[in-house]
PyMOL Python script that loads the backbone (N, CA, C, O; Angstrom):
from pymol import cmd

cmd.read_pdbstr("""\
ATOM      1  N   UNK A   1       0.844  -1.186   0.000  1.00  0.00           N
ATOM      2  CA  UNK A   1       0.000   0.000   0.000  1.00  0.00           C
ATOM      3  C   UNK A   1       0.888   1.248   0.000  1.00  0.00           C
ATOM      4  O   UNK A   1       2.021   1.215   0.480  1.00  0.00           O
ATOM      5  N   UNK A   2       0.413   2.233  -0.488  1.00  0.00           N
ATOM      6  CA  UNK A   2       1.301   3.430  -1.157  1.00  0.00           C
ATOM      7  C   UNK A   2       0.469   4.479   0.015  1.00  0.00           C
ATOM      8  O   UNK A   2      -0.630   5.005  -0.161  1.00  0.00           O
ATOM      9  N   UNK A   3       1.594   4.631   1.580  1.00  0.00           N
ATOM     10  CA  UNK A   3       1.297   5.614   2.010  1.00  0.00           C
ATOM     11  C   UNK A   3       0.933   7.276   1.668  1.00  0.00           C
ATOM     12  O   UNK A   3       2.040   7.812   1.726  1.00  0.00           O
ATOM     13  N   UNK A   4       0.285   7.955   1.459  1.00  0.00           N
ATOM     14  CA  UNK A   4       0.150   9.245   1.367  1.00  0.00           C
ATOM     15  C   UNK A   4       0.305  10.170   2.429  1.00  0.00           C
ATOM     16  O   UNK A   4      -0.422   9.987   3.405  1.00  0.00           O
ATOM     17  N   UNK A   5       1.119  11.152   2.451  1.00  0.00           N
ATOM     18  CA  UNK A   5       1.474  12.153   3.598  1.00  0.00           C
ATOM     19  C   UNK A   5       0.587  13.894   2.851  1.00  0.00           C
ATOM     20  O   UNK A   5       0.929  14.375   1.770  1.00  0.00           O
ATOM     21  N   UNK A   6      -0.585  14.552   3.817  1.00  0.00           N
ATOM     22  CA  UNK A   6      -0.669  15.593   3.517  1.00  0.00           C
ATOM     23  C   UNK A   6      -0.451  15.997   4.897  1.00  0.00           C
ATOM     24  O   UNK A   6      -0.463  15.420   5.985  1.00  0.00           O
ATOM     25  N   UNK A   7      -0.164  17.679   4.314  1.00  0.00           N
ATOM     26  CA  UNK A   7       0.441  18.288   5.433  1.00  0.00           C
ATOM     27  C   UNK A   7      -0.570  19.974   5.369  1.00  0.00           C
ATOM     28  O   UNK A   7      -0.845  20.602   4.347  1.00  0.00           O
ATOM     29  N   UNK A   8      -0.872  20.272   6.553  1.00  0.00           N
ATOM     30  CA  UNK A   8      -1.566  21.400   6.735  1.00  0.00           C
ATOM     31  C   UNK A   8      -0.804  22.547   7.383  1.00  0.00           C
ATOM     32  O   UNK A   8      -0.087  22.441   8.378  1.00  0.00           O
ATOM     33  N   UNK A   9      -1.015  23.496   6.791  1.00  0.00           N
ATOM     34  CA  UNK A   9      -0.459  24.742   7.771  1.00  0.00           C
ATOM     35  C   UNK A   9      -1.130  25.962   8.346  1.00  0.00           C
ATOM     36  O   UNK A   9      -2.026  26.600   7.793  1.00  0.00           O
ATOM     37  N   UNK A  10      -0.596  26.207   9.514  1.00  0.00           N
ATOM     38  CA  UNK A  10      -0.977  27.619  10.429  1.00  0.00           C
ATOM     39  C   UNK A  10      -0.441  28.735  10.322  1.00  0.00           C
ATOM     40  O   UNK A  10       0.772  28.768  10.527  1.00  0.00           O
ATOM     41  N   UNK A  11      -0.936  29.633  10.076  1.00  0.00           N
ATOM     42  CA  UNK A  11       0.041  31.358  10.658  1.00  0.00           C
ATOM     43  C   UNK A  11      -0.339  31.231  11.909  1.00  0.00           C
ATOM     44  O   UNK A  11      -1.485  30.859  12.162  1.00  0.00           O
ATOM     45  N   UNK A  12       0.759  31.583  13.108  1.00  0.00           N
ATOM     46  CA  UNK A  12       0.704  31.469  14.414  1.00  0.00           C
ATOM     47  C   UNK A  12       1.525  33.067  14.944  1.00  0.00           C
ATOM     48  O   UNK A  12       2.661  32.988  14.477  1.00  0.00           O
ATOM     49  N   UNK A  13       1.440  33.887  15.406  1.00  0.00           N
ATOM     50  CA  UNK A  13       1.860  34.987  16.012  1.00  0.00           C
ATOM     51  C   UNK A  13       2.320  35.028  17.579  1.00  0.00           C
ATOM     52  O   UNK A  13       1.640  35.428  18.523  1.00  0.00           O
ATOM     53  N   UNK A  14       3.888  34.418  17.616  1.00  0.00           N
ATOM     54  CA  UNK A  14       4.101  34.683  18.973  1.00  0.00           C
ATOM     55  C   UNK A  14       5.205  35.580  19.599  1.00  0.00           C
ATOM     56  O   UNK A  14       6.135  36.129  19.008  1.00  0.00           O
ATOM     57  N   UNK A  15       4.904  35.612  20.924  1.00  0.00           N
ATOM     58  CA  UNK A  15       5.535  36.943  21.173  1.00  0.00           C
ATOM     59  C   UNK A  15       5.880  36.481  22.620  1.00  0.00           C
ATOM     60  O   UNK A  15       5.514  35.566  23.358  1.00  0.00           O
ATOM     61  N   UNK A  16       6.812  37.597  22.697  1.00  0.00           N
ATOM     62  CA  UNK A  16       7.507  37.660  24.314  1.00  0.00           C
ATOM     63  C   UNK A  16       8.642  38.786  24.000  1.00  0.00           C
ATOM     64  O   UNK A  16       9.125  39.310  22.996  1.00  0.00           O
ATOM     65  N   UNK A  17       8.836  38.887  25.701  1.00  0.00           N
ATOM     66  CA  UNK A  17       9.642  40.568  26.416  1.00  0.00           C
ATOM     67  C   UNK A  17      11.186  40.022  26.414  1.00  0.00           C
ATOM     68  O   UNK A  17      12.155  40.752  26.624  1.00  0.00           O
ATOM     69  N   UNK A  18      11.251  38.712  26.159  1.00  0.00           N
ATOM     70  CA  UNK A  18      13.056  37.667  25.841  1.00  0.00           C
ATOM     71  C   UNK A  18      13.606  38.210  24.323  1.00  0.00           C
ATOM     72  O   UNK A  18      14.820  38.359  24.188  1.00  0.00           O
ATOM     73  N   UNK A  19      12.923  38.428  23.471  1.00  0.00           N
ATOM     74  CA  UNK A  19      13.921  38.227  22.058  1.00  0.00           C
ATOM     75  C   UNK A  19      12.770  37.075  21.502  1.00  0.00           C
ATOM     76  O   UNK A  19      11.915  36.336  21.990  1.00  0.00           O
ATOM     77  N   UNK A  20      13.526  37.547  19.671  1.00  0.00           N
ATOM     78  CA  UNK A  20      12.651  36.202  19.318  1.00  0.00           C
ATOM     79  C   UNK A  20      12.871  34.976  19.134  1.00  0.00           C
ATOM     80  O   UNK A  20      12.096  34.233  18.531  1.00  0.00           O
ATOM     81  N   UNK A  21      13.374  34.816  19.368  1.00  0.00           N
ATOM     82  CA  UNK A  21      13.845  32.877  20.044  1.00  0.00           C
ATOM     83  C   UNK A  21      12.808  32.640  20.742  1.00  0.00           C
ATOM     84  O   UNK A  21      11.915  31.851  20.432  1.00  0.00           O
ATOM     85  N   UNK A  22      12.884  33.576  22.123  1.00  0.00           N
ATOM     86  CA  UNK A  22      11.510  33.117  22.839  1.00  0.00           C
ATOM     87  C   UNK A  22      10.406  33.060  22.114  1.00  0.00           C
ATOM     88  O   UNK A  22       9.648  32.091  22.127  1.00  0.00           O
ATOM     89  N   UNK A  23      10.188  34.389  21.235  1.00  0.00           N
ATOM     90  CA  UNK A  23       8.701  34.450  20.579  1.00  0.00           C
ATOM     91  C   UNK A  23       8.279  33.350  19.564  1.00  0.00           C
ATOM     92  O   UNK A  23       7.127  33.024  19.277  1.00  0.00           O
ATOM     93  N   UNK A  24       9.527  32.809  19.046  1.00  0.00           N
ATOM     94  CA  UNK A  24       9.132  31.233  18.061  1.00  0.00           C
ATOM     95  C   UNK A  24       9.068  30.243  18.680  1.00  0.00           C
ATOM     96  O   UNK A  24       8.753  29.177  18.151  1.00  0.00           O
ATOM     97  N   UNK A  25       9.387  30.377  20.096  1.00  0.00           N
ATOM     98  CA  UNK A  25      10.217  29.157  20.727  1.00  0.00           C
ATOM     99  C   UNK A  25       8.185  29.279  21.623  1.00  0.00           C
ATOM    100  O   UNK A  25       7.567  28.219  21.715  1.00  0.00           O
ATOM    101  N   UNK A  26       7.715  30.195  21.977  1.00  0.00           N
ATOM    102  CA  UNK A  26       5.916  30.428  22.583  1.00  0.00           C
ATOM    103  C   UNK A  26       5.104  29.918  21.316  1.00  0.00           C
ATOM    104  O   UNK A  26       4.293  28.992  21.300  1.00  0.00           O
ATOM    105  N   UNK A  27       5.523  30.779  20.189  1.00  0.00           N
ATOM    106  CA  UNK A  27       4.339  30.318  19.246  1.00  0.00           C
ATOM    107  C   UNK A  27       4.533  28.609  18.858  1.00  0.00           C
ATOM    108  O   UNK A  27       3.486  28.193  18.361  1.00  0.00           O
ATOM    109  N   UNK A  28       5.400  27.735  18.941  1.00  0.00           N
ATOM    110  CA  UNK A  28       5.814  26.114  18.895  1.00  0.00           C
ATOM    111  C   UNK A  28       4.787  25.705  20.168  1.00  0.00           C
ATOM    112  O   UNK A  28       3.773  25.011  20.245  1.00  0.00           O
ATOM    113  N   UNK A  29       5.619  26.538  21.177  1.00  0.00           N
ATOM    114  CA  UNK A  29       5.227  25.399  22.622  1.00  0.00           C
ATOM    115  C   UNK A  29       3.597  25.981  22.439  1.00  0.00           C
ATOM    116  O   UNK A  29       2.936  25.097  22.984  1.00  0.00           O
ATOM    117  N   UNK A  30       2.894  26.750  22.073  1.00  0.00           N
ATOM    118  CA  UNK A  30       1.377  26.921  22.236  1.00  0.00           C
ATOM    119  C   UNK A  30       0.673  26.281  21.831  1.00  0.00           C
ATOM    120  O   UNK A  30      -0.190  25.646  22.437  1.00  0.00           O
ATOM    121  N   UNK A  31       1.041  26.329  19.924  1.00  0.00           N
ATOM    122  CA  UNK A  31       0.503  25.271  18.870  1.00  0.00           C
ATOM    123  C   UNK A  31       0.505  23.861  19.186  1.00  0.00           C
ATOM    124  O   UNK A  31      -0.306  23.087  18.677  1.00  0.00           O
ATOM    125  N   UNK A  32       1.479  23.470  20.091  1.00  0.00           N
ATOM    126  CA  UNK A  32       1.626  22.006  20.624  1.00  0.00           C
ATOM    127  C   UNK A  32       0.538  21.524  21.551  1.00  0.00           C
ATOM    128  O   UNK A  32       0.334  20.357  21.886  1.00  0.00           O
ATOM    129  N   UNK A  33      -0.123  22.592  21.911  1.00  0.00           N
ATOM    130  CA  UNK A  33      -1.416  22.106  22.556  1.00  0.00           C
ATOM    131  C   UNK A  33      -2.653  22.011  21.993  1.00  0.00           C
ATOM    132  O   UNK A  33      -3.645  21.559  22.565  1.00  0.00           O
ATOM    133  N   UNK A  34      -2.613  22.374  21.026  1.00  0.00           N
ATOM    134  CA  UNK A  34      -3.886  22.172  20.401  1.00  0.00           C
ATOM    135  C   UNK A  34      -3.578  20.818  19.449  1.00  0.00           C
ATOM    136  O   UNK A  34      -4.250  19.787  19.456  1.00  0.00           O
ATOM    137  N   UNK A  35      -2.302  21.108  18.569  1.00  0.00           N
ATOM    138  CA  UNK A  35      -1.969  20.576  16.830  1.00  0.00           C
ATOM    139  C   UNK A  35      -0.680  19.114  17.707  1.00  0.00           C
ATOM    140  O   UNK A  35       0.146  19.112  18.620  1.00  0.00           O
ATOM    141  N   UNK A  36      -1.264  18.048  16.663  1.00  0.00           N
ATOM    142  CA  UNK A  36      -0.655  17.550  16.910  1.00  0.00           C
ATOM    143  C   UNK A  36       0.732  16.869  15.838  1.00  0.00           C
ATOM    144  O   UNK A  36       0.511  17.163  14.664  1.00  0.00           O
ATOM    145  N   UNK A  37       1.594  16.338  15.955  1.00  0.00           N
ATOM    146  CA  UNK A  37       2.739  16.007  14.684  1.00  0.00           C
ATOM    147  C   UNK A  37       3.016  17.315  14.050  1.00  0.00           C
ATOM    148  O   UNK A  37       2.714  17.590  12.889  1.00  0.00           O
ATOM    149  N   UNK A  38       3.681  18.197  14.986  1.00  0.00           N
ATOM    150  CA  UNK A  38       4.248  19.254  14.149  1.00  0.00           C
ATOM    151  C   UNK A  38       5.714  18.878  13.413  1.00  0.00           C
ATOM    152  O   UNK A  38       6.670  18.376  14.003  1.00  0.00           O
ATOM    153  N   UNK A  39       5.676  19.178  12.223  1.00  0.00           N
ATOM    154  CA  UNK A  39       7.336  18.576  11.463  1.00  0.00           C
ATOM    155  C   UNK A  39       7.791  19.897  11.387  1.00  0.00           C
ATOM    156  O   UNK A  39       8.870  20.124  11.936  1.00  0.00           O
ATOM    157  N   UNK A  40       7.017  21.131  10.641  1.00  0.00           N
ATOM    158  CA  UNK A  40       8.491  22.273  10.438  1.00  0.00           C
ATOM    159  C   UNK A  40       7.317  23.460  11.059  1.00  0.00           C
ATOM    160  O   UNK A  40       6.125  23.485  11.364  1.00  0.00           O
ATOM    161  N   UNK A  41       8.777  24.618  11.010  1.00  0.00           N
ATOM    162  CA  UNK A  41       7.953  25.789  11.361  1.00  0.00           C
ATOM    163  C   UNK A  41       9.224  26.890  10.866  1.00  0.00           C
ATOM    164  O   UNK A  41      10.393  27.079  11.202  1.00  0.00           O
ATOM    165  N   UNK A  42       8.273  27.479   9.879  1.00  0.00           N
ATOM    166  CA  UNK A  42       8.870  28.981   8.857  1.00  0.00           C
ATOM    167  C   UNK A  42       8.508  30.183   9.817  1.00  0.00           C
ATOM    168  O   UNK A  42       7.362  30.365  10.228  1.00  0.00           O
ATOM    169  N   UNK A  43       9.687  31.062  10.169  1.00  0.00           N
ATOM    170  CA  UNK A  43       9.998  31.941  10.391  1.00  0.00           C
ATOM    171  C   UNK A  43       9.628  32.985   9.233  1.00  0.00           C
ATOM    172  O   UNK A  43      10.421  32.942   8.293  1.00  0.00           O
ATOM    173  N   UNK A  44       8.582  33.921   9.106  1.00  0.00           N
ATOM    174  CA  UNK A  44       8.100  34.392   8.257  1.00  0.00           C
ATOM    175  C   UNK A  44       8.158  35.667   7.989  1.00  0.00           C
ATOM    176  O   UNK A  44       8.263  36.168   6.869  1.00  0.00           O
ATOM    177  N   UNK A  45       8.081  36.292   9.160  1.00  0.00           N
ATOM    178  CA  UNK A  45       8.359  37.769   9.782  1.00  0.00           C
ATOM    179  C   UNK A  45       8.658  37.869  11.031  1.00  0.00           C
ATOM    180  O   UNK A  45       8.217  37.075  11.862  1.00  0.00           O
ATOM    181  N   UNK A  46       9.574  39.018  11.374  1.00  0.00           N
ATOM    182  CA  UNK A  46      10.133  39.330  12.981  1.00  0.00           C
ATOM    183  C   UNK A  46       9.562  41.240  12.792  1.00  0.00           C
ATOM    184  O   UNK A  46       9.678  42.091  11.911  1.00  0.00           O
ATOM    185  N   UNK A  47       8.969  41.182  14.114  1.00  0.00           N
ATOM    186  CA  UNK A  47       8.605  42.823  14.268  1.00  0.00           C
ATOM    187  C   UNK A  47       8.888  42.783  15.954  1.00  0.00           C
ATOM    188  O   UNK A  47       9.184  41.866  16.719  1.00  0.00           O
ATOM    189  N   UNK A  48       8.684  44.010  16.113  1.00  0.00           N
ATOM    190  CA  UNK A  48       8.804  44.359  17.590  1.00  0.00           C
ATOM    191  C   UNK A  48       8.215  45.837  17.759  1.00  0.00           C
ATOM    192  O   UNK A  48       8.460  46.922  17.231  1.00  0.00           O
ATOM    193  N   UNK A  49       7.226  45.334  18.847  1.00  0.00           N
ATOM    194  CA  UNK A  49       6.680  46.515  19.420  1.00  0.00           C
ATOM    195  C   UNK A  49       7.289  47.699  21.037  1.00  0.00           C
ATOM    196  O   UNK A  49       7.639  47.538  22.206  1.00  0.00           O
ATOM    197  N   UNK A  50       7.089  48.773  20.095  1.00  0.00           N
ATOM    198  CA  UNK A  50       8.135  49.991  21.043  1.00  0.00           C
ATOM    199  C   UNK A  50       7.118  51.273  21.045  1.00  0.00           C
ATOM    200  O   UNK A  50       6.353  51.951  20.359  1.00  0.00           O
ATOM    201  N   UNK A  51       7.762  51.065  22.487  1.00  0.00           N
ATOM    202  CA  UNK A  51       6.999  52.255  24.106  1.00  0.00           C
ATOM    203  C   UNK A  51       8.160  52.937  23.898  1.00  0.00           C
ATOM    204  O   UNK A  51       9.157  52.536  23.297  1.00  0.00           O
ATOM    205  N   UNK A  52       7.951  54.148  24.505  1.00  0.00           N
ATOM    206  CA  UNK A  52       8.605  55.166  25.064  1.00  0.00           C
ATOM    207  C   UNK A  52      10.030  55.235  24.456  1.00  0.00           C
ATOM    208  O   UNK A  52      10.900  55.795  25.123  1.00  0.00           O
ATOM    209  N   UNK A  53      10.320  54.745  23.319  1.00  0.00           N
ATOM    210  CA  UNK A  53      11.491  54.477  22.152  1.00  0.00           C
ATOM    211  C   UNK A  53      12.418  53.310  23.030  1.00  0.00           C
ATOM    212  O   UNK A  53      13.575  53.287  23.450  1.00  0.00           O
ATOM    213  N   UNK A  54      11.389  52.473  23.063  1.00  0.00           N
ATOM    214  CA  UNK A  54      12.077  51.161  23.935  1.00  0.00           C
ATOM    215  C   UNK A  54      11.323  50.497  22.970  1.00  0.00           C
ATOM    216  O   UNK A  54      10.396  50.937  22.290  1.00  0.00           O
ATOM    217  N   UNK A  55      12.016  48.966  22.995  1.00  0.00           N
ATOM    218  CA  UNK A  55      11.212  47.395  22.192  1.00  0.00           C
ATOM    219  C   UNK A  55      10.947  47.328  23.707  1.00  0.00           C
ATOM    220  O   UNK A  55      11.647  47.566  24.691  1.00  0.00           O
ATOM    221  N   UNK A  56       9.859  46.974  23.557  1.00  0.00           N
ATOM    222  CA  UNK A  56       9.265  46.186  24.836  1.00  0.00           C
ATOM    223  C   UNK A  56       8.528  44.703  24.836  1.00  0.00           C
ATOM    224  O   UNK A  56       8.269  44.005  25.817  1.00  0.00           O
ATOM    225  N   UNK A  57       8.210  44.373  23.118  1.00  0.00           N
ATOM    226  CA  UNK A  57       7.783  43.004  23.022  1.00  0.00           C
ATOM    227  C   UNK A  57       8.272  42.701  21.662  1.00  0.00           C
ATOM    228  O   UNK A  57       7.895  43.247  20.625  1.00  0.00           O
ATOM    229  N   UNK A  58       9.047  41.881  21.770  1.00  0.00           N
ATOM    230  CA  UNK A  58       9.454  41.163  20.238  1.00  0.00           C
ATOM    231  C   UNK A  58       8.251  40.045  19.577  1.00  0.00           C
ATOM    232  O   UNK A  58       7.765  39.230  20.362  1.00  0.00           O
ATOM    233  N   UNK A  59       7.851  40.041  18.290  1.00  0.00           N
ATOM    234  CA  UNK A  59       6.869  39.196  17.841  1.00  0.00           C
ATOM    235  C   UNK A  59       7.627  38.170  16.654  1.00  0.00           C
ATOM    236  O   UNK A  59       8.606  38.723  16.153  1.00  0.00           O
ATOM    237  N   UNK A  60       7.429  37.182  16.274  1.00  0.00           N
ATOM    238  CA  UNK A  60       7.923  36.518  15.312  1.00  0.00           C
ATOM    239  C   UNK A  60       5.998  35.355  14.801  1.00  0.00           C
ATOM    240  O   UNK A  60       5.434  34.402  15.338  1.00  0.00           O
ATOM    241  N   UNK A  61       5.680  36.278  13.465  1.00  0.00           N
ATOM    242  CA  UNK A  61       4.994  35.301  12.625  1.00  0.00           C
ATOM    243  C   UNK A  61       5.682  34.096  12.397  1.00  0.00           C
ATOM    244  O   UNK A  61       6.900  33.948  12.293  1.00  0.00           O
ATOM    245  N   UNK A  62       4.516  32.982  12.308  1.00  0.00           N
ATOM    246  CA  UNK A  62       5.390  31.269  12.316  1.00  0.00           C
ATOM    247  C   UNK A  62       4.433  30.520  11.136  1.00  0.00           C
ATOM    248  O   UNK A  62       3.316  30.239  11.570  1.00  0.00           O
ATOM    249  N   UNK A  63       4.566  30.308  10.339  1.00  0.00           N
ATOM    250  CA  UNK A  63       4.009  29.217   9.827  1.00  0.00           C
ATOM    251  C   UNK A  63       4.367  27.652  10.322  1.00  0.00           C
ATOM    252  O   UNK A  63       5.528  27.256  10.221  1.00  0.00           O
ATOM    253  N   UNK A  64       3.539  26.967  10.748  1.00  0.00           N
ATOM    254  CA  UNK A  64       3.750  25.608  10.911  1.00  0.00           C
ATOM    255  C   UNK A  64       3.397  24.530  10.387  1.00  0.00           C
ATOM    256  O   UNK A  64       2.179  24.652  10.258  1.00  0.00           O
ATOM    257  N   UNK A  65       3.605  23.848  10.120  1.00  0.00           N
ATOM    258  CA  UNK A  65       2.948  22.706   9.612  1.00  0.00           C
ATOM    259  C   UNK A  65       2.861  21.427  10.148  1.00  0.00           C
ATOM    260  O   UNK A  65       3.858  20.898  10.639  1.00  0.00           O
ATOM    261  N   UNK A  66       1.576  20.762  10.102  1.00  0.00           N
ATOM    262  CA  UNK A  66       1.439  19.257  10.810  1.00  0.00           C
ATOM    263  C   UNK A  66       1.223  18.486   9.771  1.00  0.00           C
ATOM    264  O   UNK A  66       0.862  18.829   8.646  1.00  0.00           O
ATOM    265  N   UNK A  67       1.476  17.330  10.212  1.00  0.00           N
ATOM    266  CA  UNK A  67       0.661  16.332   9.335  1.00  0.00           C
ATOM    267  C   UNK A  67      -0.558  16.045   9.553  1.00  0.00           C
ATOM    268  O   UNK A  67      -1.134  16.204  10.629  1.00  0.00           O
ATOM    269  N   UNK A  68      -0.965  15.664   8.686  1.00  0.00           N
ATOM    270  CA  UNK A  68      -3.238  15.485   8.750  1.00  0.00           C
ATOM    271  C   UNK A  68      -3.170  14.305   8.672  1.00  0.00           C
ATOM    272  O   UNK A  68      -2.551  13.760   7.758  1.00  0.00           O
ATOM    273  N   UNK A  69      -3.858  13.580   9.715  1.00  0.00           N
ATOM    274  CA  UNK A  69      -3.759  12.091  10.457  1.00  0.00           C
ATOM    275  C   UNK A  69      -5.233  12.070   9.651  1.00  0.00           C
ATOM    276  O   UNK A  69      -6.110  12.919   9.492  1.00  0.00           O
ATOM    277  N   UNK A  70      -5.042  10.445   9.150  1.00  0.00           N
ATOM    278  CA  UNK A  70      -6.273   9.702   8.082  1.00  0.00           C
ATOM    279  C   UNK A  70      -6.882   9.613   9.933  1.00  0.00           C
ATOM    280  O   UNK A  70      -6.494   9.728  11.095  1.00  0.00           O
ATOM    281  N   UNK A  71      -8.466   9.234   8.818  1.00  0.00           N
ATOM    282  CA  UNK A  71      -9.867   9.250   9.082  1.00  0.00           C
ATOM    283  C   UNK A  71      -9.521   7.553   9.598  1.00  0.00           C
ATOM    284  O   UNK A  71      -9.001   6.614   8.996  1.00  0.00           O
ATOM    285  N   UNK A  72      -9.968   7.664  10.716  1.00  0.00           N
ATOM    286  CA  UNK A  72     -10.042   6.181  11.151  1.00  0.00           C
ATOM    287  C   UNK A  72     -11.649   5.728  11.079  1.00  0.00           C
ATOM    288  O   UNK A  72     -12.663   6.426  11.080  1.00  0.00           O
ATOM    289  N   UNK A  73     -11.477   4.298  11.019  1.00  0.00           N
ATOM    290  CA  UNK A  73     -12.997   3.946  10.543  1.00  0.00           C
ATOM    291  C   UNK A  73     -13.175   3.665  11.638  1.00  0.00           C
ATOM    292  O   UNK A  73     -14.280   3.261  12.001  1.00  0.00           O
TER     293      UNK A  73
END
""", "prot")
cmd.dss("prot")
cmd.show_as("cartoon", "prot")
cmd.util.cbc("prot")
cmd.orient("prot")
């Protein structure tokens, strides 16, 4: 039998006051609670939001992708 692999993807927006390591490293560990078999995750965009001419929250857009688990009978 000739396995088939499809794969689905998310835009995920995460963020944190660390840098964005942390903010890809939140938007992974979040998606992991909902999505399950995550294989990759695209770094898509990095922004950062600034107060008082300070960064005060770094953001990093994530695309991820899982695999889409067959329909069990």
């Amino acid at each position: 039998m000739n396995q088939k692999m499809v794969f689905k993807y998310l835009d995920i927006l995460g963020e944190s006051a660390n840098g964005f390591d942390a903010a890809v490293q939140n938007a992974i560990e979040e998606t992991a609670k909902t999505v399950r078999d995550i294989r990759t995750a695209e770094v898509i965009k990095l922004n950062v939001v600034v107060s008082n001419d300070k960064v005060v929250e770094y953001q990093a857009y994530v695309r991820v992708a899982f695999k889409v688990e067959e329909k069990r009978t």
